[in-house]
PDB file of N, CA, C and O in Angstrom:
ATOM      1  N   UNK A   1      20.329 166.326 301.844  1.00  0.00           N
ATOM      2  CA  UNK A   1      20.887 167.630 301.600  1.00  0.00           C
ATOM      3  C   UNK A   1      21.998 167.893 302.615  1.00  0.00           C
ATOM      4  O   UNK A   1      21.684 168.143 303.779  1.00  0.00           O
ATOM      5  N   UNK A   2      23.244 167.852 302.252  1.00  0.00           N
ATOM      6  CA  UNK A   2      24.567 168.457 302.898  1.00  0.00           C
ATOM      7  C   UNK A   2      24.140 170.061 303.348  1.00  0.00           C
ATOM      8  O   UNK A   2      23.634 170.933 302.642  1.00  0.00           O
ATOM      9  N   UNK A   3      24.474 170.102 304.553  1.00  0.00           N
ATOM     10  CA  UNK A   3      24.446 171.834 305.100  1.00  0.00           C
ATOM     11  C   UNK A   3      26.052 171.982 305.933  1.00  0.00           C
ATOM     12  O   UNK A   3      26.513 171.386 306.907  1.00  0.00           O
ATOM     13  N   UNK A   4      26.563 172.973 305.112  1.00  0.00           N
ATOM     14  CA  UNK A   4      27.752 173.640 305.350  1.00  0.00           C
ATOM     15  C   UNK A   4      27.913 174.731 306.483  1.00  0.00           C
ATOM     16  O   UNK A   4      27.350 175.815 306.326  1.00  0.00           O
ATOM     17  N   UNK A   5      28.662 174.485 307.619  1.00  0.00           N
ATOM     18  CA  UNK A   5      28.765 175.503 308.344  1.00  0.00           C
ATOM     19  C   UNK A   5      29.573 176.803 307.268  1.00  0.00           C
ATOM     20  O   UNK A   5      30.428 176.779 306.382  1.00  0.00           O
ATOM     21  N   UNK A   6      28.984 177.556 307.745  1.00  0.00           N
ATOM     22  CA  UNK A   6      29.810 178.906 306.913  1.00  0.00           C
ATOM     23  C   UNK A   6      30.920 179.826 308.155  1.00  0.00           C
ATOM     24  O   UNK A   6      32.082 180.232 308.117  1.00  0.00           O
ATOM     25  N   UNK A   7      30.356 179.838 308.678  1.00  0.00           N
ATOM     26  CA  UNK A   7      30.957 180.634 310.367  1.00  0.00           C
ATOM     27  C   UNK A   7      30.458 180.555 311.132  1.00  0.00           C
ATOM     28  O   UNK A   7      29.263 180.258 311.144  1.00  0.00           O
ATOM     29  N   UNK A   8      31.376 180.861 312.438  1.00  0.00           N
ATOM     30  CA  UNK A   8      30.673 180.651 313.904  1.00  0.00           C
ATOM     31  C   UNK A   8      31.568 181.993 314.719  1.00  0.00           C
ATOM     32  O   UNK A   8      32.570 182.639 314.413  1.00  0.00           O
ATOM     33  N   UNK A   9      30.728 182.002 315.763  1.00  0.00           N
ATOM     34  CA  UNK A   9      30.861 183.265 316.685  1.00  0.00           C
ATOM     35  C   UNK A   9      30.621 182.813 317.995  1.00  0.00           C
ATOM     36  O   UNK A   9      29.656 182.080 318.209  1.00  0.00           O
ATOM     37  N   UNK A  10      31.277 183.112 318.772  1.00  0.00           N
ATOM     38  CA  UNK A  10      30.872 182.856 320.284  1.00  0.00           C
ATOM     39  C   UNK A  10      30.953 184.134 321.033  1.00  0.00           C
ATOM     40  O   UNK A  10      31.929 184.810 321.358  1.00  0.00           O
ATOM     41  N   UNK A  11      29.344 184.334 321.277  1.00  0.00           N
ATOM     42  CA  UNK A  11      29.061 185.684 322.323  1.00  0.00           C
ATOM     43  C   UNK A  11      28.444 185.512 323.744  1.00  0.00           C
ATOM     44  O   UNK A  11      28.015 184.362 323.834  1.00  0.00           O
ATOM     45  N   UNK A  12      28.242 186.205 324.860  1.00  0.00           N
ATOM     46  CA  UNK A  12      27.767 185.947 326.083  1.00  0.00           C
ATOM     47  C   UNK A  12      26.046 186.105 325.568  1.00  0.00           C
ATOM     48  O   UNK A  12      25.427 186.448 324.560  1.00  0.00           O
ATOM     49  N   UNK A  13      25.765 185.627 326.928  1.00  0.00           N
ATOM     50  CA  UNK A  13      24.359 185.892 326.629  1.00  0.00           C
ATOM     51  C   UNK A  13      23.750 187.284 326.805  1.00  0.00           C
ATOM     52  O   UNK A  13      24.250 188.075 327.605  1.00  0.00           O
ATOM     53  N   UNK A  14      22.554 187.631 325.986  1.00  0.00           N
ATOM     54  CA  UNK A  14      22.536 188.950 325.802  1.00  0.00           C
ATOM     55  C   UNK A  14      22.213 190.229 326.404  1.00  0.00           C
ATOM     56  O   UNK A  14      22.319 191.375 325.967  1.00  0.00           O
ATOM     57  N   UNK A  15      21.583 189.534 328.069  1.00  0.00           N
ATOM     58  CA  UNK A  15      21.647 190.431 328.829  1.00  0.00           C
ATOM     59  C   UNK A  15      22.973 190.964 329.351  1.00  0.00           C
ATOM     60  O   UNK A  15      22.999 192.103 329.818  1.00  0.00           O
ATOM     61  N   UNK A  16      23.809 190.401 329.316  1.00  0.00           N
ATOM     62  CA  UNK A  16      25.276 190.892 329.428  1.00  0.00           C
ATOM     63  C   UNK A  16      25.841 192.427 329.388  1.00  0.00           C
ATOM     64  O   UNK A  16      26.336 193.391 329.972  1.00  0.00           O
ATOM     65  N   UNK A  17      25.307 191.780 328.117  1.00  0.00           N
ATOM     66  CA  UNK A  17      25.714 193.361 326.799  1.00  0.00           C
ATOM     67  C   UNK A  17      25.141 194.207 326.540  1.00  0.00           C
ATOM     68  O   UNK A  17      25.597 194.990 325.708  1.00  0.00           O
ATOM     69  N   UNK A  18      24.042 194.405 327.058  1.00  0.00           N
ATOM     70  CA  UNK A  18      22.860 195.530 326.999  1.00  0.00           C
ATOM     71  C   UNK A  18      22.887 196.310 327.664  1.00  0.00           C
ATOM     72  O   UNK A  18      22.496 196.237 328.829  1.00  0.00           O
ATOM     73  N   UNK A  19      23.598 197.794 326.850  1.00  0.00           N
ATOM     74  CA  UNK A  19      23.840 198.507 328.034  1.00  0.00           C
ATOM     75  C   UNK A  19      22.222 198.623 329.234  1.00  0.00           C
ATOM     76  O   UNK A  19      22.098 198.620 330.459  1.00  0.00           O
ATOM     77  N   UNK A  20      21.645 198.676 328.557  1.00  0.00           N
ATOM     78  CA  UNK A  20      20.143 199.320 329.356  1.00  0.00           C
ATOM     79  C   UNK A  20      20.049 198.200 330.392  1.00  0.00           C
ATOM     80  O   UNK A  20      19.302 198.517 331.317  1.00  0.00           O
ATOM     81  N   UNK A  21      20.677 196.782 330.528  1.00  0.00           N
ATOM     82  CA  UNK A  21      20.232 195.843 331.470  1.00  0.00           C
ATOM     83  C   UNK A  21      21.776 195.537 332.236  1.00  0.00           C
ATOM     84  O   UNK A  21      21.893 195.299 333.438  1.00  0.00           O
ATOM     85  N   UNK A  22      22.840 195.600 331.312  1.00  0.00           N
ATOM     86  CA  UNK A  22      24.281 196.013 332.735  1.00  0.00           C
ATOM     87  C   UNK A  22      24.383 196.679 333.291  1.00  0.00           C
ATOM     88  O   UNK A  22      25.173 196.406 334.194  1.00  0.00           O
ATOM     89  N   UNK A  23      23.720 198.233 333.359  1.00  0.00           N
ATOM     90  CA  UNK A  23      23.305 199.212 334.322  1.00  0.00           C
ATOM     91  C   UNK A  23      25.145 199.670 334.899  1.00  0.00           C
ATOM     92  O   UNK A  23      25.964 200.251 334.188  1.00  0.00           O
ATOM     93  N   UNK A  24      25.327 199.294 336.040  1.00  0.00           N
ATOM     94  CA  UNK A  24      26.450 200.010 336.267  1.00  0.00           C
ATOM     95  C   UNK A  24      27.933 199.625 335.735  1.00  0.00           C
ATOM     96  O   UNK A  24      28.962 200.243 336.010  1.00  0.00           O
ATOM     97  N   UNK A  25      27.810 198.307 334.797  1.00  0.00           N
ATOM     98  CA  UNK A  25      28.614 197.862 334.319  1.00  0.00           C
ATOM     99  C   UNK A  25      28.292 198.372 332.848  1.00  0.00           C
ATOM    100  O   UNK A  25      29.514 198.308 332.719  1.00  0.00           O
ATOM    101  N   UNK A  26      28.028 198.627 332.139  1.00  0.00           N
ATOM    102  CA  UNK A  26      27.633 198.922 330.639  1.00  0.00           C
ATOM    103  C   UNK A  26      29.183 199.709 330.419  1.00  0.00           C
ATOM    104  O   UNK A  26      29.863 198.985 329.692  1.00  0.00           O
ATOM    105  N   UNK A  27      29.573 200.351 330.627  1.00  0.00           N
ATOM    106  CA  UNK A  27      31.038 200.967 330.597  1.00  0.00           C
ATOM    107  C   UNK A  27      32.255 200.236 330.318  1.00  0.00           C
ATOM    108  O   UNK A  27      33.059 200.547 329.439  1.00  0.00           O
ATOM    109  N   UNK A  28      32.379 199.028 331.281  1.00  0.00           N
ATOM    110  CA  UNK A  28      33.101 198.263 331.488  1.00  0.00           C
ATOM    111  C   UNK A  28      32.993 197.327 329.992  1.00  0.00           C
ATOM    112  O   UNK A  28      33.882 196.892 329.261  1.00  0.00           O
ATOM    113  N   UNK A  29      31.959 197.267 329.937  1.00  0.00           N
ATOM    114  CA  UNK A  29      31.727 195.775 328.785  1.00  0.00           C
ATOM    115  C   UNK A  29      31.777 197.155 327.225  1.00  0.00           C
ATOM    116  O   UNK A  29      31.374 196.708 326.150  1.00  0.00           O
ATOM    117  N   UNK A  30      31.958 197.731 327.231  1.00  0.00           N
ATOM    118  CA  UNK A  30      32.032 198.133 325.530  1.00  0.00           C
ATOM    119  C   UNK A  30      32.698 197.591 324.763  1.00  0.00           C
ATOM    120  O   UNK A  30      32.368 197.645 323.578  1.00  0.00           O
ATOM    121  N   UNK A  31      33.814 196.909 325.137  1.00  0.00           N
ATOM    122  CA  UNK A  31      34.945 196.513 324.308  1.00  0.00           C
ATOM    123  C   UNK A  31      34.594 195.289 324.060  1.00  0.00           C
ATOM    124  O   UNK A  31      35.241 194.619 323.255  1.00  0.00           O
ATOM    125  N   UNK A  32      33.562 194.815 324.678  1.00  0.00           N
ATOM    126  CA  UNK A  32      32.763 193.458 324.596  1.00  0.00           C
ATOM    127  C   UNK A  32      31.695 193.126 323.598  1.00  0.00           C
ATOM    128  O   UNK A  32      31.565 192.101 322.929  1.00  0.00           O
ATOM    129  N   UNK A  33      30.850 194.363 323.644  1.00  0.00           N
ATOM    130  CA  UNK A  33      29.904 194.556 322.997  1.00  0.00           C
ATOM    131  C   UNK A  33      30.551 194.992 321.421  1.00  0.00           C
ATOM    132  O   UNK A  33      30.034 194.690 320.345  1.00  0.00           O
ATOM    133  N   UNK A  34      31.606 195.647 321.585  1.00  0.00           N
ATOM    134  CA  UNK A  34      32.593 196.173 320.027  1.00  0.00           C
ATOM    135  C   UNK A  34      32.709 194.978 319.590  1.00  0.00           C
ATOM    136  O   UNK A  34      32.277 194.813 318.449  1.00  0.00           O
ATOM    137  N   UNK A  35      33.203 193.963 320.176  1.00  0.00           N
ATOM    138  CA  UNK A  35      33.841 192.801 319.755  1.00  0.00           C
ATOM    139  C   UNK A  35      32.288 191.654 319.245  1.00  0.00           C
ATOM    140  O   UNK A  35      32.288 191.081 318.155  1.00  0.00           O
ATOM    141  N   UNK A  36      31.681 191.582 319.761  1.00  0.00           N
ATOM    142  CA  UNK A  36      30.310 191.099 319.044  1.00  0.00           C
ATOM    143  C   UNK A  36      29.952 191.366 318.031  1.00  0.00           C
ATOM    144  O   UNK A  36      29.614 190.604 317.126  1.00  0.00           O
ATOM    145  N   UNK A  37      29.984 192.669 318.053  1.00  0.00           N
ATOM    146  CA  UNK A  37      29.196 193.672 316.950  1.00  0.00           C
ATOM    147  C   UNK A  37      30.218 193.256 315.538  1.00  0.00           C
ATOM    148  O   UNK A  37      29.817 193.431 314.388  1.00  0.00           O
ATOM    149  N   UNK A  38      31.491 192.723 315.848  1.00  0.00           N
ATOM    150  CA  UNK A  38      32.311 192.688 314.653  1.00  0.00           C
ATOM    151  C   UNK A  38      32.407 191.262 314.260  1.00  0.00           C
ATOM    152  O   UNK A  38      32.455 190.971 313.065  1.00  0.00           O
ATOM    153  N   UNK A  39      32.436 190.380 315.155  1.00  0.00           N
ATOM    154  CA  UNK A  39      31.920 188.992 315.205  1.00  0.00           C
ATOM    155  C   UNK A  39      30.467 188.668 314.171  1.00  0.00           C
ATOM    156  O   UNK A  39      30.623 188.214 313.037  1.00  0.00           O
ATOM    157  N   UNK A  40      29.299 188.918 314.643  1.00  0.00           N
ATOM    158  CA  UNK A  40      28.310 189.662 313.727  1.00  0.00           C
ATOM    159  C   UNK A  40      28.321 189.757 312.629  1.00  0.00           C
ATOM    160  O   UNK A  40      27.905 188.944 311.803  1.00  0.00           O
ATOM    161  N   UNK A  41      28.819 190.806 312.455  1.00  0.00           N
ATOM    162  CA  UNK A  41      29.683 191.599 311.297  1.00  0.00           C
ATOM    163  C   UNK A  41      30.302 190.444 310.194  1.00  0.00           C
ATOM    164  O   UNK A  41      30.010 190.385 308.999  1.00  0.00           O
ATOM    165  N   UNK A  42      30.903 189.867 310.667  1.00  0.00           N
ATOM    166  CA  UNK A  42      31.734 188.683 309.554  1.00  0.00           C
ATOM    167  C   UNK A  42      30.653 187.948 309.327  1.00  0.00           C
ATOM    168  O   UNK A  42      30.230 187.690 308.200  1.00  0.00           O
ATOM    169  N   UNK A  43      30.032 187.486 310.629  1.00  0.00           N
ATOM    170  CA  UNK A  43      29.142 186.309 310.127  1.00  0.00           C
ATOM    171  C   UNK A  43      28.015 186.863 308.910  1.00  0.00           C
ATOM    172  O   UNK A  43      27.801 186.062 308.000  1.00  0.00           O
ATOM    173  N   UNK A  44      27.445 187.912 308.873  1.00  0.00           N
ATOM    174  CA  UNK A  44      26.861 188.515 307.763  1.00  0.00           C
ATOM    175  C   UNK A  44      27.861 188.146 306.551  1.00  0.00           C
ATOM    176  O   UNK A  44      27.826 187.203 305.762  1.00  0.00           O
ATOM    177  N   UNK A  45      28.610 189.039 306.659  1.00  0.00           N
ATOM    178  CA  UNK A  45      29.827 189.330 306.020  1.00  0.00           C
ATOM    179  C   UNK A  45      29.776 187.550 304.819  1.00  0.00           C
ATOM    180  O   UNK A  45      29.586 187.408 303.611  1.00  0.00           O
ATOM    181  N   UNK A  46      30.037 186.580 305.899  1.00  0.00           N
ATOM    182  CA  UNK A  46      30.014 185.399 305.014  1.00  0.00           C
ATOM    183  C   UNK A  46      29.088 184.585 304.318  1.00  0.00           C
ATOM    184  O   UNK A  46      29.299 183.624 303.578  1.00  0.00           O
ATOM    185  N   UNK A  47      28.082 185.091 304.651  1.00  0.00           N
ATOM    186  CA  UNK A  47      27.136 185.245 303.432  1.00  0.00           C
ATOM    187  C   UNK A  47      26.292 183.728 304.013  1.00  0.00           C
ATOM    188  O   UNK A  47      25.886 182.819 303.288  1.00  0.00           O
ATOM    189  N   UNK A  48      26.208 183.796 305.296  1.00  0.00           N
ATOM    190  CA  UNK A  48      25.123 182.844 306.344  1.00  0.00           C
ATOM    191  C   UNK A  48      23.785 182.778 305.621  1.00  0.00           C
ATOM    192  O   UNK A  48      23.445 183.938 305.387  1.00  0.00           O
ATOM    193  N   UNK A  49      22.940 181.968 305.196  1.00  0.00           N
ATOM    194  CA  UNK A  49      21.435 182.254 305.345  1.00  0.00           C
ATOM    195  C   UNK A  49      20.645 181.840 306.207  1.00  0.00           C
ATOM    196  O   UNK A  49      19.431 182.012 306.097  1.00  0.00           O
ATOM    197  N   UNK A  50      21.282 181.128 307.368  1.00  0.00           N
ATOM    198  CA  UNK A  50      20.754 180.847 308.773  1.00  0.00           C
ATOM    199  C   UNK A  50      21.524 181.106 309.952  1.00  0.00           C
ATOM    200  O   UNK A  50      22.710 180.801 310.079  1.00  0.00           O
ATOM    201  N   UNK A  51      20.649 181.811 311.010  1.00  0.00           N
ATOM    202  CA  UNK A  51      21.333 182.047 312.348  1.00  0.00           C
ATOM    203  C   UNK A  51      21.329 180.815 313.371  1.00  0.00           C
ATOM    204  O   UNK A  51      20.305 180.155 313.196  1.00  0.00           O
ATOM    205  N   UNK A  52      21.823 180.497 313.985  1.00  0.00           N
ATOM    206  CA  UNK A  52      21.669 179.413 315.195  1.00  0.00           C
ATOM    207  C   UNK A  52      22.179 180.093 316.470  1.00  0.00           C
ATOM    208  O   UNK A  52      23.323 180.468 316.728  1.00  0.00           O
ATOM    209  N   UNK A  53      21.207 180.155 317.111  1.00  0.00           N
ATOM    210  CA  UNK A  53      21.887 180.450 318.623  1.00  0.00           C
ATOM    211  C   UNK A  53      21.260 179.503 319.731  1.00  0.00           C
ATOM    212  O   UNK A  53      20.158 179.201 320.190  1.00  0.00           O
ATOM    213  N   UNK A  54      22.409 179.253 319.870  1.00  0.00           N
ATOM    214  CA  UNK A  54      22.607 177.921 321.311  1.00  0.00           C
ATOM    215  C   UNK A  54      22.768 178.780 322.508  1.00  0.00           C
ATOM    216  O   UNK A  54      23.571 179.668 322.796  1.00  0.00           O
ATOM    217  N   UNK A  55      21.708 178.218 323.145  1.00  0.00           N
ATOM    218  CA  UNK A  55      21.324 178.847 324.843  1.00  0.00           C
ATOM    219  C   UNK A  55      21.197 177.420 325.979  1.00  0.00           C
ATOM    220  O   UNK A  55      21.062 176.205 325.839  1.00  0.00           O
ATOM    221  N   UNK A  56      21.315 178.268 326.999  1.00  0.00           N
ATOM    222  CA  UNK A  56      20.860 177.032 327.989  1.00  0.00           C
ATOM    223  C   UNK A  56      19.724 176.235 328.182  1.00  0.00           C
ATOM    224  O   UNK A  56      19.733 175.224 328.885  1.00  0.00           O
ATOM    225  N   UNK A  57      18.647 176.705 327.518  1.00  0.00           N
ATOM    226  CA  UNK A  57      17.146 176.431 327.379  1.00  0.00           C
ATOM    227  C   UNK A  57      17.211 174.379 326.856  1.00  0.00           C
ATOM    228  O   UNK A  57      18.152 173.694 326.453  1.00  0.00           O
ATOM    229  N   UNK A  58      16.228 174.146 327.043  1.00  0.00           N
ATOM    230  CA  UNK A  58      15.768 172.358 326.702  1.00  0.00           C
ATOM    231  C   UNK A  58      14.893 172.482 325.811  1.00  0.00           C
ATOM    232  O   UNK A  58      14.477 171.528 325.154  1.00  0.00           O
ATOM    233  N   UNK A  59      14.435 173.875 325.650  1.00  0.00           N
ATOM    234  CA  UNK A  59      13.362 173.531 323.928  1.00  0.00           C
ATOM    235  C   UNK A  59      14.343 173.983 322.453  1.00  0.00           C
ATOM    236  O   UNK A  59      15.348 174.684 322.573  1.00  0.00           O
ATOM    237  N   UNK A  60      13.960 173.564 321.365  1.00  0.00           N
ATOM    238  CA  UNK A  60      14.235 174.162 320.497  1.00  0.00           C
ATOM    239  C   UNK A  60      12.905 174.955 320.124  1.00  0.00           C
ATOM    240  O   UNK A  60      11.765 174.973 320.587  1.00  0.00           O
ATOM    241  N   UNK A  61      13.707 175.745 318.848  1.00  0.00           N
ATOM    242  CA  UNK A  61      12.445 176.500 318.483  1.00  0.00           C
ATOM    243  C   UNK A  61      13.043 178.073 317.269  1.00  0.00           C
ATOM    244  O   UNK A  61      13.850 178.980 317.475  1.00  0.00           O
ATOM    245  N   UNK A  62      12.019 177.675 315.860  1.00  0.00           N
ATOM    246  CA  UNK A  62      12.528 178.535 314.809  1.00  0.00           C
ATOM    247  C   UNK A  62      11.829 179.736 314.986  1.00  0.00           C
ATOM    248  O   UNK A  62      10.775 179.588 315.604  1.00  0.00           O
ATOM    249  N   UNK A  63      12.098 180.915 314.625  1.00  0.00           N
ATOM    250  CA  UNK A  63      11.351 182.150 314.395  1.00  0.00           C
ATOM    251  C   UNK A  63      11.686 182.597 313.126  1.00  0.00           C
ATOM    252  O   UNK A  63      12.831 182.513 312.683  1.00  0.00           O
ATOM    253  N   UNK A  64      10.619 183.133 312.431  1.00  0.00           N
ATOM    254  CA  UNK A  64      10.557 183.474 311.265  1.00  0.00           C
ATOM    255  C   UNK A  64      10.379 185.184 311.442  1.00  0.00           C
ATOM    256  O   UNK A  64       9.544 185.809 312.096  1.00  0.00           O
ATOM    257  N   UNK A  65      11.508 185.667 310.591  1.00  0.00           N
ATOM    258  CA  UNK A  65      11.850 187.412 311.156  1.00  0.00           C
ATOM    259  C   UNK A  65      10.570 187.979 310.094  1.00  0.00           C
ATOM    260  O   UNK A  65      10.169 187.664 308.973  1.00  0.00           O
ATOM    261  N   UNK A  66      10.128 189.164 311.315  1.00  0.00           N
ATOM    262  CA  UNK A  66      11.087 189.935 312.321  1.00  0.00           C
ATOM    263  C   UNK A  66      10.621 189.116 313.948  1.00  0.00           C
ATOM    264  O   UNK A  66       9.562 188.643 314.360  1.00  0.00           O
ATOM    265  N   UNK A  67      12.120 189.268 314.594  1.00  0.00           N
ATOM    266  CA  UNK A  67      11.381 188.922 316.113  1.00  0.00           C
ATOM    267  C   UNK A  67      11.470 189.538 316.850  1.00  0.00           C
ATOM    268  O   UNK A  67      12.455 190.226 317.118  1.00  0.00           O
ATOM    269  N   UNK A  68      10.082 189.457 317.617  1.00  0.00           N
ATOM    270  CA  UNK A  68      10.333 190.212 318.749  1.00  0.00           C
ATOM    271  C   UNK A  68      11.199 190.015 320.190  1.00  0.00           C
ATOM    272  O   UNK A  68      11.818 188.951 320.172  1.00  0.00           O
ATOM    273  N   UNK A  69      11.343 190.612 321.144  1.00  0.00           N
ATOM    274  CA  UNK A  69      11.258 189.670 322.536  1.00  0.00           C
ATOM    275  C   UNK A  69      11.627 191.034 323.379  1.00  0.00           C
ATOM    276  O   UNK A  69      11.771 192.068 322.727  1.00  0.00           O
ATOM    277  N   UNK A  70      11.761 191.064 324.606  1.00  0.00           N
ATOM    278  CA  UNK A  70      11.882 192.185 325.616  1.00  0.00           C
ATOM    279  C   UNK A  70      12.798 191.455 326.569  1.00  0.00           C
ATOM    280  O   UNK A  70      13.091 190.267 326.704  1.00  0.00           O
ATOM    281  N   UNK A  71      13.230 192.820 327.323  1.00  0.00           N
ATOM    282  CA  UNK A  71      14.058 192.793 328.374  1.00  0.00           C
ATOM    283  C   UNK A  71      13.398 192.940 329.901  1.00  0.00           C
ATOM    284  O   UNK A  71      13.899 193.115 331.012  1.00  0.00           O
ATOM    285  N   UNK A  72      12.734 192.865 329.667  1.00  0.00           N
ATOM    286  CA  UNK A  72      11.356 193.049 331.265  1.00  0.00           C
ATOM    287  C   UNK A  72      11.923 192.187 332.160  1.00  0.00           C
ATOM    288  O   UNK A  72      12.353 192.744 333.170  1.00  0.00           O
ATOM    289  N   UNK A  73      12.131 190.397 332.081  1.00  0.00           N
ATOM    290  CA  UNK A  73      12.559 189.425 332.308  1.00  0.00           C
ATOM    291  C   UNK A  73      13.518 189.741 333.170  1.00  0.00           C
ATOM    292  O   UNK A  73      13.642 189.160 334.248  1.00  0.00           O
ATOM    293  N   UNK A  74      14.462 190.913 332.679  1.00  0.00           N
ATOM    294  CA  UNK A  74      15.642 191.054 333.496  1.00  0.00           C
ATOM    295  C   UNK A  74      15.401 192.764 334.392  1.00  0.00           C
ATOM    296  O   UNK A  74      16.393 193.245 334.939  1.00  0.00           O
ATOM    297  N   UNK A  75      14.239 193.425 334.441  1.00  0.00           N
ATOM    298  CA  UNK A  75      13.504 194.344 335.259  1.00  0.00           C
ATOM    299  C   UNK A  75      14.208 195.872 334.492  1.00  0.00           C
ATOM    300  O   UNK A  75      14.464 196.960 335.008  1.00  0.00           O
ATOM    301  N   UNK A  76      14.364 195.402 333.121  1.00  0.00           N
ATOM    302  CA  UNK A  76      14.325 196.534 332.263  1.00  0.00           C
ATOM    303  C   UNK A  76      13.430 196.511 331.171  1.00  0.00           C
ATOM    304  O   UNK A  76      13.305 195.643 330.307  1.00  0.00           O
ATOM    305  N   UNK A  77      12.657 197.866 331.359  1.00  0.00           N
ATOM    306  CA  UNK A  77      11.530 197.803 329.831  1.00  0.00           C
ATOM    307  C   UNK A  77      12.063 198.663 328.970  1.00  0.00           C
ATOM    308  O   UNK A  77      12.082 199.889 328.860  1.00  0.00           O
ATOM    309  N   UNK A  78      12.777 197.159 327.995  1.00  0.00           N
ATOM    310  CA  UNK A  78      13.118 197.527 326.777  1.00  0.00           C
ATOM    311  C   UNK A  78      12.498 196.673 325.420  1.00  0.00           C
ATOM    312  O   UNK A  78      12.808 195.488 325.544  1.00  0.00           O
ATOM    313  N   UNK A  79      12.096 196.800 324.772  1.00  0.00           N
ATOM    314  CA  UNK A  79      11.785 195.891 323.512  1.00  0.00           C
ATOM    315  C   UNK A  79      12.538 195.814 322.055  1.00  0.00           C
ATOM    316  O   UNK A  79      13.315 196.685 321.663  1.00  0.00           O
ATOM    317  N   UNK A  80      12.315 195.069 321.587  1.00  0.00           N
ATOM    318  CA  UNK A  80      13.869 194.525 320.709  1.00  0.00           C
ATOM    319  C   UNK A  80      12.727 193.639 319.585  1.00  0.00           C
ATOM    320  O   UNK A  80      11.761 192.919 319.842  1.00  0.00           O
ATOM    321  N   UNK A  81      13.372 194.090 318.209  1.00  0.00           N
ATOM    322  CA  UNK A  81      12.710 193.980 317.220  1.00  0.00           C
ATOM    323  C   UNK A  81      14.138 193.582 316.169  1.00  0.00           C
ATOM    324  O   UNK A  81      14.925 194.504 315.954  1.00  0.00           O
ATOM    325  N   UNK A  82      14.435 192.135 315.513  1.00  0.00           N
ATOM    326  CA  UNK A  82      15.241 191.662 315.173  1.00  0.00           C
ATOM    327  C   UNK A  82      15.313 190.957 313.598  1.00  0.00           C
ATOM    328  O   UNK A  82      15.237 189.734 313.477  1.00  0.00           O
ATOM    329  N   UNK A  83      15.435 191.666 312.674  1.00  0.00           N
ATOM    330  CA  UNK A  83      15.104 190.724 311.504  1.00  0.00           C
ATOM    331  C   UNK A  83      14.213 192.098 310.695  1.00  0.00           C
ATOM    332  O   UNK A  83      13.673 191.925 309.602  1.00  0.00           O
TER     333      UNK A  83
END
């Protein structure tokens, strides 16, 4: 079975962009976070039926939506529900 890239996006990683975890920077990065959000946006837009996101991590690993995961990690309690 041939699999076709449809689009690609390149974003920071996501504590970055959160305002609740950039704390005194969240201001600074909006135009960052705009620009994701529209990035995103297309990739929906093109009619993807799979996400891939490449991190620094050595495991792979699928999740079947909805997912969870939190921001604790980075000493903000926030939780994030995706899918």
């Amino acid at each position: 079975m041939a699999v076709s890239l449809v689009a690609a996006a390149v974003c920071p990683h996501p504590p970055l962009i959160v305002p609740e975890v950039a704390a005194g920077a969240a201001g600074e990065l909006d135009e960052l976070r705009a620009a994701c959000d529209a990035a995103l946006a297309r990739l929906i837009a093109a009619g993807a039926r799979r996400l891939v996101v490449v991190g620094p991590g050595v495991e792979e690993r699928s999740y079947d939506p909805p997912v969870r995961g939190s921001f604790r990690r980075w000493g903000v309690s926030l939780d994030v529900t995706v899918g």
